[in-house]
C-alpha positions in Angstrom: -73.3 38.3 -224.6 -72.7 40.3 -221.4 -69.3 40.0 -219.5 -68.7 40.5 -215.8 -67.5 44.2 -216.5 -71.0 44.7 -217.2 -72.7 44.1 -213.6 -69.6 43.9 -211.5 -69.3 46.8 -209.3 -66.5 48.7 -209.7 -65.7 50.5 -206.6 -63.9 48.0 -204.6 -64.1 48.2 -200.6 -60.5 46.3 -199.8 -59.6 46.2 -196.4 -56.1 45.2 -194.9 -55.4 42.2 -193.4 -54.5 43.5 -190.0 -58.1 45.4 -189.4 -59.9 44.1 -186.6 -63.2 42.4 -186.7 -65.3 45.0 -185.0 -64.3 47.3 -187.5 -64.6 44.8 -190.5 -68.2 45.0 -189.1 -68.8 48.8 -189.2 -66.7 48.6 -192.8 -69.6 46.6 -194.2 -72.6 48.1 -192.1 -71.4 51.9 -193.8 -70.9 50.5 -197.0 -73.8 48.1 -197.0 -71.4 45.3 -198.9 -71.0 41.6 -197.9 -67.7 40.8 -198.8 -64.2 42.6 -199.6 -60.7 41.3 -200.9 -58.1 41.1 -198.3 -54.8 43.2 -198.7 -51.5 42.9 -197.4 -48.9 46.3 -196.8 -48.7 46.2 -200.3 -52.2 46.0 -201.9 -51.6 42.1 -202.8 -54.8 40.1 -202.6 -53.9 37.9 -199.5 -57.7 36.8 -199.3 -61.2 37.2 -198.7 -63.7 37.9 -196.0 -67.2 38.1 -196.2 -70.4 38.5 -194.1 -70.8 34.2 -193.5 -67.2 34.6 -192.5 -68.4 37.4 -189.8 -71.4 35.5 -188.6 -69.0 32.3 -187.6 -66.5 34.3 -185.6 -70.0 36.2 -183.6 -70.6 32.8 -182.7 -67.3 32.2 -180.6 -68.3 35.1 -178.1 -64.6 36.6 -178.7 -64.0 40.4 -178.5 -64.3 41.6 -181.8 -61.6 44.2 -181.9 -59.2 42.4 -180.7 -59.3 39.7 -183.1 -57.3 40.4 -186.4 -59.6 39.7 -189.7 -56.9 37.3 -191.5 -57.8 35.0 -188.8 -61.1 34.5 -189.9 -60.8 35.4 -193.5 -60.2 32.7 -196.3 -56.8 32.7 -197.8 -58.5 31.3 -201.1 -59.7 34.1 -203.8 -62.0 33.1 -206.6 -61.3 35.4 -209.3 -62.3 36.3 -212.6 -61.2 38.7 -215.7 -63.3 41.5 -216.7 -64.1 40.1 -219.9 -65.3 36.6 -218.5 -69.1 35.8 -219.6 -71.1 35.9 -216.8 -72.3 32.6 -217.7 -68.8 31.2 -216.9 -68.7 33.8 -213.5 -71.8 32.5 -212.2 -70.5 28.3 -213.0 -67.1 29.5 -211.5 -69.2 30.3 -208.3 -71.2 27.4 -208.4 -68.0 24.8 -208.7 -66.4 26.7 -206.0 -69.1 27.6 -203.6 -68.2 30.7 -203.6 -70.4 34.0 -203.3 -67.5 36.6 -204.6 -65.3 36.9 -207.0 -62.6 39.3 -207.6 -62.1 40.7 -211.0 -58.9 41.6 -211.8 -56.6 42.5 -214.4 -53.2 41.4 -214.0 -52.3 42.1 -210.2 -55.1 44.7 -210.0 -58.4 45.0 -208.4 -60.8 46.2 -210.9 -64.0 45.4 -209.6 -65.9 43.0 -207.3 -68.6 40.4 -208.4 -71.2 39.5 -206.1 -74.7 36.7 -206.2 -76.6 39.8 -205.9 -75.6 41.3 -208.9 -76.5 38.3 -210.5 -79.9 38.7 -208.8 -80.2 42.5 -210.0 -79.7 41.1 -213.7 -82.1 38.9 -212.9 -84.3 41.4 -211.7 -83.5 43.9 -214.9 -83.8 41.3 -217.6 -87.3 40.1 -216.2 -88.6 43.7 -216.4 -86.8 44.3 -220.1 -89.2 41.5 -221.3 
């Protein structure tokens, strides 16, 4: 059975909770990722923002860099364990409504877990068979 260390991926884009929006924005665009943990001065996950999180704040009109991302992320972090199945990631994201979780192993950030990697193992396993 596979286990979310399997298709997370590993390198983990974190950005601190005092960035600004605009640069959130050119974070993602350069990276080509949809979501990233929130950090405070010390590296603690504080929350999460992601790309729906982004499109919301467009929509007010505000100047995006001077708006600080903690006001727009979501101070609540799904989160999983490396060794979790990804049968019980993927429910974990269903109850919760959730499109990212965080992997971690005890206070650390050890990879990120996305609905597209779920689609890629999709994609894989079709081809495999």
């Amino acid at each position: 059975m596979k286990a979310v260390r399997d298709i997370m991926t590993k390198t983990v884009q974190t950005v601190h909770y005092d960035t600004s929006v605009g640069h959130l924005e050119d974070i993602f665009a350069a990276q080509n990722i949809s979501g990233a943990p929130l950090v405070d001065d010390q590296d603690k996950i504080v929350g999460i923002v992601t790309k729906s999180d982004i499109s919301r704040f467009d929509s007010t009109g505000d100047d995006p860099f001077f708006v600080k991302v903690h006001s727009i992320a979501s101070p609540k972090v799904a989160t999983v364990q490396p060794a979790t199945s990804i049968a019980d990631a993927g429910q974990k994201m269903l109850d919760e409504h959730v499109h990212h979780l965080v992997v971690i192993e005890g206070e650390a950030i050890v990879g990120i877990l996305s609905a597209f990697d779920f689609v890629k193992l999709a994609v894989t396993q079709s081809r495999e068979n």
